[in-house]
C-alpha positions in Angstrom: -121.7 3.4 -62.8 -121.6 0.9 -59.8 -120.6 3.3 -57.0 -122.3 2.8 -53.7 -124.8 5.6 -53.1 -127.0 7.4 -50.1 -130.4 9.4 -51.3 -131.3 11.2 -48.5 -134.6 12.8 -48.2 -136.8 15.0 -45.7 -139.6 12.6 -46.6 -139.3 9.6 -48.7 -143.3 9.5 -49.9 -142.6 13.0 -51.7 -139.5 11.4 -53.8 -140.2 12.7 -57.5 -143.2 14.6 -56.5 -144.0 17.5 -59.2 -144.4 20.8 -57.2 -145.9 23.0 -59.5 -147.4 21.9 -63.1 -146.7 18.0 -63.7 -145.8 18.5 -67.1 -142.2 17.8 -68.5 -140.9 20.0 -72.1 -141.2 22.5 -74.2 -139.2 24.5 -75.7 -135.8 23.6 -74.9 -136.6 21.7 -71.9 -137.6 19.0 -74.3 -134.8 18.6 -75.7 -132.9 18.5 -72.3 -134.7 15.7 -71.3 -133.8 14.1 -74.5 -130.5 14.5 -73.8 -130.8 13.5 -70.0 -132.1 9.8 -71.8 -129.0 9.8 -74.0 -126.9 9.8 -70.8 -128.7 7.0 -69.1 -131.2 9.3 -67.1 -135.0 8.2 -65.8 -137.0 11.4 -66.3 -137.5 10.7 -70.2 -138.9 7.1 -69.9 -140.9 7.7 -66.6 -142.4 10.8 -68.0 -143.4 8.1 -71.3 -145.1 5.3 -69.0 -146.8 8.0 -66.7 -147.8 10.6 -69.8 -151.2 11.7 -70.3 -151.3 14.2 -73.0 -148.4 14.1 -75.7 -148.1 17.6 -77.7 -145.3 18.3 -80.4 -145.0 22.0 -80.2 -144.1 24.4 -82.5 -145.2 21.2 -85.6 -145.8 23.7 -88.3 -142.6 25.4 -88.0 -140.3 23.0 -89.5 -138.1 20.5 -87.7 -135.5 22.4 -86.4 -137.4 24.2 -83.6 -139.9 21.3 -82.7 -140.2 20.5 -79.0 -141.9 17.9 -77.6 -144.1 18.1 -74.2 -146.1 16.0 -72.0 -148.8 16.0 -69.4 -148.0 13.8 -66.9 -150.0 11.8 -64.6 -148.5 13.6 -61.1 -148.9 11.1 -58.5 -147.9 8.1 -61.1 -144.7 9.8 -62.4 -144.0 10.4 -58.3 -145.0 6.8 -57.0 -143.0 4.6 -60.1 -139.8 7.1 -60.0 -139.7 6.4 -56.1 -139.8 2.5 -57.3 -137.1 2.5 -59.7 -134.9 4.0 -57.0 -135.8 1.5 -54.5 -135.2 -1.3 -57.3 -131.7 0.3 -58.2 -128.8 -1.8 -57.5 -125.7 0.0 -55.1 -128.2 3.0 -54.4 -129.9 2.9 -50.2 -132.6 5.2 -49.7 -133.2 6.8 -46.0 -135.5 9.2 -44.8 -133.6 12.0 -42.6 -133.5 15.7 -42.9 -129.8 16.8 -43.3 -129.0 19.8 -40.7 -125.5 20.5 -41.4 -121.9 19.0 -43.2 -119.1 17.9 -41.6 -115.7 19.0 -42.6 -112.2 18.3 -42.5 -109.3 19.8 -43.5 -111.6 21.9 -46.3 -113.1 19.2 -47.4 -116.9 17.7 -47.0 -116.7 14.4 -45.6 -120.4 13.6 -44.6 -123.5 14.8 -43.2 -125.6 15.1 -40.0 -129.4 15.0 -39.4 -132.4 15.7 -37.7 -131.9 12.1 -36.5 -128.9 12.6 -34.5 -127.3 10.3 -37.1 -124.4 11.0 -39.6 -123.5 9.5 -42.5 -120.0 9.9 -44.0 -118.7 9.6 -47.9 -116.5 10.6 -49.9 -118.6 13.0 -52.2 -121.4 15.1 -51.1 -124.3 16.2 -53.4 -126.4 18.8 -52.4 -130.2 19.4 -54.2 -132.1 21.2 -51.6 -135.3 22.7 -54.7 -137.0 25.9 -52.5 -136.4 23.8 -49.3 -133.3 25.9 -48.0 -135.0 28.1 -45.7 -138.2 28.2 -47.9 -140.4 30.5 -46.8 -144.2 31.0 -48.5 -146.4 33.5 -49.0 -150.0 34.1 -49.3 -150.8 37.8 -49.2 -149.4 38.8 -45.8 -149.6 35.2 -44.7 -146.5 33.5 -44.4 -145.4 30.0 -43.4 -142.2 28.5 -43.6 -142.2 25.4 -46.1 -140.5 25.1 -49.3 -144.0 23.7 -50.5 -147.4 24.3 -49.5 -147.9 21.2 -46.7 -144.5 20.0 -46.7 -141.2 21.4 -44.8 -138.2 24.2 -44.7 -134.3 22.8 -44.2 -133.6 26.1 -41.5 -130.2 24.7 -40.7 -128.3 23.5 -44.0 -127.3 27.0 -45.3 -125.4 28.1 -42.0 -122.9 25.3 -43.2 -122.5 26.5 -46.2 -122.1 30.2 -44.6 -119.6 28.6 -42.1 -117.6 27.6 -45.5 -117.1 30.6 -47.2 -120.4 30.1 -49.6 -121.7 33.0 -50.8 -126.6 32.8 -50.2 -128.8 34.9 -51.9 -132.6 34.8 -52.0 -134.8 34.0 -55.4 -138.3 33.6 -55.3 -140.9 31.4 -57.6 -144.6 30.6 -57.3 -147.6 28.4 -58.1 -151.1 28.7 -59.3 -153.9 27.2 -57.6 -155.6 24.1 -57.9 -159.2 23.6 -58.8 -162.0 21.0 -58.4 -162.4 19.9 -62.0 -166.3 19.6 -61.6 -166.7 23.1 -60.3 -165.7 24.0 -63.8 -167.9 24.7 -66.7 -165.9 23.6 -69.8 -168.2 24.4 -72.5 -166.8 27.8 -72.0 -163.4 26.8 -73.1 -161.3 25.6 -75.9 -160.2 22.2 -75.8 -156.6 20.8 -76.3 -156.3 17.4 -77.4 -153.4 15.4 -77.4 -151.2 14.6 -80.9 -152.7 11.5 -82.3 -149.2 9.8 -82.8 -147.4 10.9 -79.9 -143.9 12.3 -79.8 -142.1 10.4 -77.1 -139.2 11.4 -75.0 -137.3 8.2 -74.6 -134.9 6.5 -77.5 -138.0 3.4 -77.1 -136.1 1.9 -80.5 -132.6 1.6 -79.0 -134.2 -0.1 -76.1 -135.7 -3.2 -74.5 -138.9 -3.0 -74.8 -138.9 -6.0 -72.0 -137.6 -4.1 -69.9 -140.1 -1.1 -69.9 -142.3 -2.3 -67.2 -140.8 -5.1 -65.4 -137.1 -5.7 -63.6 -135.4 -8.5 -65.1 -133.8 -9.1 -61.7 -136.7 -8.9 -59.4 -139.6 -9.7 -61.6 -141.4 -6.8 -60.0 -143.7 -4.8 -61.9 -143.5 -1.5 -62.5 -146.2 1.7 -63.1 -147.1 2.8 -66.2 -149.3 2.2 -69.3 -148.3 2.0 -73.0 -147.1 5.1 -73.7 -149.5 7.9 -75.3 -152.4 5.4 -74.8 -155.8 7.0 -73.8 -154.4 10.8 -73.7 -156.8 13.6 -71.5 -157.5 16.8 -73.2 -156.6 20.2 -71.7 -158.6 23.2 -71.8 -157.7 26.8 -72.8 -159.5 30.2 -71.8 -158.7 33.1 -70.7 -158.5 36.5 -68.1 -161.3 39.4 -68.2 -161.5 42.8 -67.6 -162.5 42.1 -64.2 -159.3 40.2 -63.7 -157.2 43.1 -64.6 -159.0 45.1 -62.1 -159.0 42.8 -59.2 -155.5 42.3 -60.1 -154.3 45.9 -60.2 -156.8 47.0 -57.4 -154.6 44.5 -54.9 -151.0 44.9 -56.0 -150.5 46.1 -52.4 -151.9 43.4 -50.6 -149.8 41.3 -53.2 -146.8 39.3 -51.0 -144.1 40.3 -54.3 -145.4 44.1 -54.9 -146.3 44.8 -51.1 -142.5 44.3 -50.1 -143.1 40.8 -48.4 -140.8 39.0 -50.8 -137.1 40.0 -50.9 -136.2 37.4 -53.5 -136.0 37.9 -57.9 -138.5 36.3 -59.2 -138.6 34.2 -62.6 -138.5 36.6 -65.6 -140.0 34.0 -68.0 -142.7 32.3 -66.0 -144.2 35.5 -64.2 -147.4 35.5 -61.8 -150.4 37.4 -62.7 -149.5 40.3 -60.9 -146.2 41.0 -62.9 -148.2 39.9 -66.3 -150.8 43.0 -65.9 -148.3 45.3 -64.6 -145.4 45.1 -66.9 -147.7 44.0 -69.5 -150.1 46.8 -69.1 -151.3 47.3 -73.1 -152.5 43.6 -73.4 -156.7 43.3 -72.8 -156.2 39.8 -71.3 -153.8 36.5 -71.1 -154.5 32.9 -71.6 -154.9 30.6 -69.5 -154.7 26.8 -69.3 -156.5 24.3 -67.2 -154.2 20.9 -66.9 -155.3 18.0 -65.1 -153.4 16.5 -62.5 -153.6 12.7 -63.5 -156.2 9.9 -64.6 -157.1 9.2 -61.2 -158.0 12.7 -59.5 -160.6 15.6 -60.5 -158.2 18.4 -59.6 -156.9 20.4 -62.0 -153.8 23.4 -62.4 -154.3 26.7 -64.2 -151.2 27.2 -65.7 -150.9 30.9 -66.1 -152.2 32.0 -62.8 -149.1 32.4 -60.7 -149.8 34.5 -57.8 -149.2 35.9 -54.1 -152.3 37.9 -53.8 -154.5 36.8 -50.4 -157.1 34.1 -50.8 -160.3 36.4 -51.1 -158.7 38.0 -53.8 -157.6 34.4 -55.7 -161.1 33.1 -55.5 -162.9 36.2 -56.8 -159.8 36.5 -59.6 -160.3 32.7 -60.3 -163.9 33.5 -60.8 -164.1 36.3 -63.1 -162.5 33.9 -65.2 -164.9 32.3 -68.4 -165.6 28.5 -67.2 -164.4 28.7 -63.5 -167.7 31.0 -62.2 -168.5 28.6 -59.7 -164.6 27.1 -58.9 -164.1 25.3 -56.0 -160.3 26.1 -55.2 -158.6 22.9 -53.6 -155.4 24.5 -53.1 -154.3 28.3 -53.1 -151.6 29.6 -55.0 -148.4 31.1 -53.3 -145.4 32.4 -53.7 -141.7 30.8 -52.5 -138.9 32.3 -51.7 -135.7 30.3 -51.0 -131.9 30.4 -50.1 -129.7 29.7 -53.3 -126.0 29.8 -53.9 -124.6 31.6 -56.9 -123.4 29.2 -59.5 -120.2 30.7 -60.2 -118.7 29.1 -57.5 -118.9 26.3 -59.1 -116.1 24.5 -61.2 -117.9 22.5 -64.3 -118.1 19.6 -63.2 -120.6 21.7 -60.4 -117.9 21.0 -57.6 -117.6 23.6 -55.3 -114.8 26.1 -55.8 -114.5 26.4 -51.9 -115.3 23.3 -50.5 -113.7 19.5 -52.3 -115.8 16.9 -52.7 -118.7 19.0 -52.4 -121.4 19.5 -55.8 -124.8 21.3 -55.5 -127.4 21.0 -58.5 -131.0 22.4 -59.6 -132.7 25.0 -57.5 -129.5 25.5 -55.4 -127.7 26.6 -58.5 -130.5 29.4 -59.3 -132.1 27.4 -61.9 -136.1 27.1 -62.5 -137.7 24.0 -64.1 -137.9 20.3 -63.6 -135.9 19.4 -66.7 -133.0 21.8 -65.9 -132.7 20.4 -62.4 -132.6 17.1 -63.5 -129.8 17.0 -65.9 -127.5 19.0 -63.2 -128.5 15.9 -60.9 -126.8 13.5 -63.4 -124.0 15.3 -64.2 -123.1 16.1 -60.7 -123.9 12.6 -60.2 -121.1 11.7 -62.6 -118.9 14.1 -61.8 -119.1 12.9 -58.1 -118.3 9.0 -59.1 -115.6 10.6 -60.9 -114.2 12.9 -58.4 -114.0 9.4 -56.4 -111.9 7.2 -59.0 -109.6 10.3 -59.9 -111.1 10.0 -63.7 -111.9 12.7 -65.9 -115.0 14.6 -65.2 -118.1 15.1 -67.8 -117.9 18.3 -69.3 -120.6 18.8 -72.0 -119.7 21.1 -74.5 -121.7 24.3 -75.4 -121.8 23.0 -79.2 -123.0 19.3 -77.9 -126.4 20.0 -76.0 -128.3 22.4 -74.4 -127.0 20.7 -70.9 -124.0 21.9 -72.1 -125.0 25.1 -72.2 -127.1 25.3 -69.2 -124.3 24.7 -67.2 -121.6 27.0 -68.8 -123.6 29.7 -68.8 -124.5 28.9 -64.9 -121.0 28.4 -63.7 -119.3 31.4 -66.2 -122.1 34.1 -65.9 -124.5 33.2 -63.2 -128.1 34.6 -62.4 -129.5 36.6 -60.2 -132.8 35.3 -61.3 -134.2 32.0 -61.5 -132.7 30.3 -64.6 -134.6 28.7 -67.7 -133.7 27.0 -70.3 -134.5 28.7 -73.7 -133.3 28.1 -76.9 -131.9 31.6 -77.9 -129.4 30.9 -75.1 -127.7 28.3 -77.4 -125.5 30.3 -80.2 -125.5 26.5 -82.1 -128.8 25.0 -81.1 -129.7 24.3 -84.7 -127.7 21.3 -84.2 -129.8 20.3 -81.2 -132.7 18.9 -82.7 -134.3 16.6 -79.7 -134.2 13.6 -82.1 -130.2 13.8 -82.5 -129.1 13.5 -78.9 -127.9 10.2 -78.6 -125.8 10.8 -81.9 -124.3 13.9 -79.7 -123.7 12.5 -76.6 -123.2 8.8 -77.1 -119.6 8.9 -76.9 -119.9 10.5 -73.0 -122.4 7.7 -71.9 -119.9 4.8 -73.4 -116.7 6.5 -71.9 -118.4 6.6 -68.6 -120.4 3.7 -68.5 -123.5 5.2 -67.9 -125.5 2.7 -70.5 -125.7 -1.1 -71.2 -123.9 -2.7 -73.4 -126.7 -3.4 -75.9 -128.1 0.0 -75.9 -125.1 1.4 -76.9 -124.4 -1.4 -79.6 -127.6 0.0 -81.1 -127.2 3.4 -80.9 -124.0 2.8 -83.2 -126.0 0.8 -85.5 -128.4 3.7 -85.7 -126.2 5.8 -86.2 -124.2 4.1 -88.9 -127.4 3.8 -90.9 -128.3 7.6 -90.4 -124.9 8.2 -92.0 -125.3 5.7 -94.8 -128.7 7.2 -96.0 -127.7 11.0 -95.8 -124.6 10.2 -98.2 -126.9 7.5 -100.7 -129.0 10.6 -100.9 -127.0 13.4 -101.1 -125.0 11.1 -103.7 -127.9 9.2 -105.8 -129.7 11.1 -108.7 -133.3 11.4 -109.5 -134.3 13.9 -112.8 -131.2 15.1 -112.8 -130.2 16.2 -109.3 -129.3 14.5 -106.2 -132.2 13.5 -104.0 -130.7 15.8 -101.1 -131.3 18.9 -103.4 -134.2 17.8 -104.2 -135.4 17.4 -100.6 -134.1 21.1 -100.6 -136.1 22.0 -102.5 -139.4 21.0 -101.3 -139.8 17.2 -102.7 -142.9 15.9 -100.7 -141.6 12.8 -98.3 -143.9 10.4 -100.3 -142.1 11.0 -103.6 -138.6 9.6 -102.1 -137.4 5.8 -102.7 -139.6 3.5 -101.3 -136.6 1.9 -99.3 -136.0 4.9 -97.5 -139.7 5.4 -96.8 -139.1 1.7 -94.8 -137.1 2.6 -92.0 -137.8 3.1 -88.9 -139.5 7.0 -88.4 -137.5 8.0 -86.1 -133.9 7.4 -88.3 -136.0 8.8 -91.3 -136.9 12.3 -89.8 -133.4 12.5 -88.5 -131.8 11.5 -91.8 -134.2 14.3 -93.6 -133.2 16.8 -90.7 -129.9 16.6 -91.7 -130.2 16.6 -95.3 -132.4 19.7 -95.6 -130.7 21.8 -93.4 -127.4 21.0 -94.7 -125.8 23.9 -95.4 -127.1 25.6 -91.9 -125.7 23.1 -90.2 -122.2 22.9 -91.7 -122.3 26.9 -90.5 -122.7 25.5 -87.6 -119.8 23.7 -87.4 -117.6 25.2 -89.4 -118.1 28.0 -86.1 -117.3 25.2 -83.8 -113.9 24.4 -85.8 -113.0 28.1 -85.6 -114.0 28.2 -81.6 -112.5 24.9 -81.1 -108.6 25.9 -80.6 -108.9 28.4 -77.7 -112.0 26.3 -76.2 -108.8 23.9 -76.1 -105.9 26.0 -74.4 -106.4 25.2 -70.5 -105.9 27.1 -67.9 -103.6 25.9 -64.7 -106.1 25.7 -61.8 -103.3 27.9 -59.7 -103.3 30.5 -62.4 -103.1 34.2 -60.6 -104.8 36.9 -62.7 -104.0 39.7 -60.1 -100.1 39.5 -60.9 -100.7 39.2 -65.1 -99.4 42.7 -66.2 -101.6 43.9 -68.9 -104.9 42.7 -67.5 -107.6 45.5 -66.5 -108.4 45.5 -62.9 -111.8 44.5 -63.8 -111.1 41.3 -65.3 -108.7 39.9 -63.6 -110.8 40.3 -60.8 -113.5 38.9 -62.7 -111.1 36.1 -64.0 -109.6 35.7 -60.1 -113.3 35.0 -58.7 -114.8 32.1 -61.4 -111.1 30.9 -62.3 -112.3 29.7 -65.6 -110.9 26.5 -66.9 -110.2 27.4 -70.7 -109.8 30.7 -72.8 -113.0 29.6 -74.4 -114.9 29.9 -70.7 -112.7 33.2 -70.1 -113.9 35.0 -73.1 -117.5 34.2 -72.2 -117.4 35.8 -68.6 -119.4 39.0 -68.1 -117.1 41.9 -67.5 -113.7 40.5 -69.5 -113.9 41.7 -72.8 -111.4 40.4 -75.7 -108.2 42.5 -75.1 -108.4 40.7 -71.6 -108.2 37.7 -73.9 -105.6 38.3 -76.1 -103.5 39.6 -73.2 -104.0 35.9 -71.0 -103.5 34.4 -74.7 -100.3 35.8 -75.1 -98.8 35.2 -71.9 -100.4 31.4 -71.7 -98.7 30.5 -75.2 -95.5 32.0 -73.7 -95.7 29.7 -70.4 -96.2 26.4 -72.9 -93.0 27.3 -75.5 -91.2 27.5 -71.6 -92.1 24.5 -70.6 -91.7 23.0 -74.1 -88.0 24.6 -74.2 -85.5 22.1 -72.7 -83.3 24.2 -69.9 -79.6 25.6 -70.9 -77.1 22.6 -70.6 -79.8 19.8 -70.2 -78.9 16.8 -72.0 -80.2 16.1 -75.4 
């Protein structure tokens, strides 16, 4: 967007560096990263060109709930996203720990550091992960760190304490690593990689000169040809013995020994919580991921845990394939400062402090993907804070970003957030191939891709549209070729000029066409929704002096100050008489205005 911008960072060698599994998707989450890609974000193509595993999950199921994933290589997706920042024109990274904000007249206005130096601008964005007084634990040990070797920001939140923000505590945790030669794999199942690869990036709307080298520097860049020479993972699973060494130790356990005051994530649980709340199942998979391409160590995904180290290495043991494991790194449990994201506005600007933003852990979220689209909308938001334009509000019916951050900033969490796909009331519309299609019209309002991209996202486009009316209109036997897609016609079977284009445009065409009358439900729903999403709310509004409100929600309403009906409806504890009441008396306030004054001149 061509602002001028400071990265500031505790340590500069740790930019981009994956903390716990160095995978990026799934369910949901690749379809976030999709739409981060359609908005001009890195993580899609740097996750491509440092991939090594590609997986299309949940293939058999039919199109609408397919979500791509990828291993990634952990140290090349770190070192090539820190060189893409250093290459990126108006942006200076510095290495300095910030300490504390300054303020003036209610307003952030810069920052100080460990370095006795500030630095001063006119928007502050704040991304502090599990470093905000991140404190880790192994069994009883504990050492303060937001992860395991690196260090804790102690200072930070007693400025946002000083400003009327609102800290709780969440916890998360990590498996451990093991020595990929300690491990007998003939015990296991093996994963392979899909043989033609589901990418993340939109590679057909871009240059492909580009991919590796800067046209301005001629420097060149990390990365191979994307899904070339993919690893295999490797699946087993817990024993009997596991169960017992787990349930044996749940008091010498950091989470159920009262160590840890913070909520821990519901949906990606350690192995304690699995074979305590989980009591009836015999055993849980596991999943041994490598690292990279140029390290033996590998992560067992599945293994979360706080439990000491004696107990982790006979646990890790009783395991089929890891009898003899060497553990490289112990798992461990951290628990971190966040601030509830309902004092947020939805451009993630701070309710209580101007010009301030916060995104990803801060906000109570969990996951790589869902920290990284609330960078680049803050991002954007920031830029446009600055110029006095409109910010970018995604719509719950145009992404799961969208609804990511509505439900953060309208409900909140008192648990770490994640992304699933039941949390989106209209995600059949959210297939991960359509996001440019949805969110195209956001990037060229706000700049935020070239020229040419863009010219050939609306060429896509334009062809997507022309095939799904040729062949919902054109008949074959009788009937159109859409109803015949309906109905089961094998891919082969359709015109041979259709079977031409590019795959990508194909699927999305036959996406649309098949679930047709699904997805006209869909936004026939969005059309109903789309007048009170509509009427605004004045920023200034007072919901303690609107007669007719229960006490509960319009202190509810007074607290998150919602910015439309639509976002009041949705707010836990105002139900829809609260609604119609605020309705009523904001339809009155616009005939006001709209009525000229007694005696005013025509």
């Amino acid at each position: 967007m061509g602002a001028s911008t400071l990265l500031l960072t505790g340590n500069i060698d740790t930019i981009a560096q994956m903390s716990c599994n160095p995978a990026i998707g799934g369910q949901a989450k690749g379809q976030i990263v999709r739409e981060i890609d359609a908005l001009g974000g890195e993580m899609a193509i740097n996750t491509d060109l440092t991939g090594i595993q590609f997986r299309l999950l949940n293939e058999s199921k039919g199109l609408a709930v397919r979500s791509p994933r990828a291993q990634c290589d952990k140290k090349a997706y770190q070192h090539r996203l820190k060189h893409t920042l250093e290459l990126q024109p108006n942006l200076e990274v510095f290495q300095a720990l910030v300490t504390g904000l300054i303020f003036d007249h209610g307003r952030v206005v810069g920052v100080k550091t460990n370095l006795d130096l500030e630095f001063h601008g006119q928007t502050v964005i704040v991304t502090t992960g599990t470093f905000l007084r991140g404190l880790m634990h192994i069994g009883q040990n504990k050492n303060e760190g937001g992860r395991l070797g690196d260090f804790t920001a102690k200072t930070l939140s007693g400025s946002f304490l000083e400003a009327g923000i609102e800290l709780q505590r969440l916890k998360t945790g990590t498996p451990p690593r093991l020595l990929g030669r300690s491990l007998n794999f003939t015990k296991m199942q093996e994963q392979r990689g899909d043989a033609t690869p589901t990418l993340f990036a939109f590679h057909d709307t871009r240059d492909p000169d580009l991919l590796f080298h800067v046209e301005q520097t001629g420097e060149t860049r990390l990365g191979w040809t994307p899904g070339s020479n993919q690893v295999s993972c490797w699946m087993t699973h817990t024993t009997e013995e596991t169960a017992r060494l787990v349930r044996d130790n749940l008091n010498r356990s950091a989470l159920y020994g009262g160590e840890i005051e913070g909520v821990g994530p519901r949906y990606c649980p350690s192995i304690e919580d699995k074979f305590v709340r989980f009591a009836d199942k015999p055993r849980h998979l596991l999943f041994l991921e490598p690292e990279g391409r140029s390290t033996n160590e590998y992560y067992v995904n599945g293994l979360s845990t706080s439990l000491p180290f004696d107990v982790q290495l006979a646990m890790v043991r009783s395991v089929p394939g890891m009898e003899n494991a060497h553990l490289l790194r112990p798992a461990y449990a951290v628990e971190y400062d966040f601030a509830p994201p309902t004092q947020l506005f939805a451009s993630l600007e701070s309710k209580k402090v101007e010009n301030l933003f916060f995104a990803g852990q801060i906000n109570g979220t969990s996951g790589y993907e869902e920290a990284a689209c609330q960078g680049l909308v803050a991002g954007v938001n920031a830029v446009q804070k600055v110029r006095g334009g409109e910010p970018l509000i995604i719509g719950r019916h145009e992404g799961y970003i969208g609804v990511l951050i509505d439900d953060l900033v309208t409900k909140g969490t008192s648990e770490p957030y994640r992304m699933l796909t039941s949390r989106a009331e209209h995600r059949l519309l959210f297939n991960h191939g359509s996001a440019e299609a949805r969110l195209g019209h956001h990037a060229k309002r706000l700049n935020l891709l070239s020229h040419n991209r863009l010219s050939r996202i609306e060429s896509k486009i334009a062809t997507q549209e022309h095939w799904q009316a040729w062949l919902e209109r054109e008949r074959h036997g009788g009937k159109t070729w859409g109803d015949l897609i309906r109905r089961g016609e094998p891919d082969e079977s359709l015109p041979a000029e259709f079977q031409k284009l590019d795959a990508t445009i194909r699927e999305e065409v036959l996406y649309r066409v098949r679930y047709q009358g699904y997805l006209e439900r869909e936004r026939r729903q969005i059309a109903r929704m789309a007048d009170v999403e509509a009427i605004r709310i004045p920023p200034d509004f007072d919901f303690l002096a609107l007669r007719g409100l229960r006490k509960e929600g319009a202190q509810k309403l007074h607290a998150l100050r919602p910015l439309t009906l639509g976002q009041a409806g949705r707010i836990s504890g105002v139900n829809p008489s609260d609604v119609s009441v605020l309705m009523i008396h904001l339809a009155a306030n616009r005939r006001a205005q709209a009525t000229p004054p007694t005696g005013a001149d025509e």
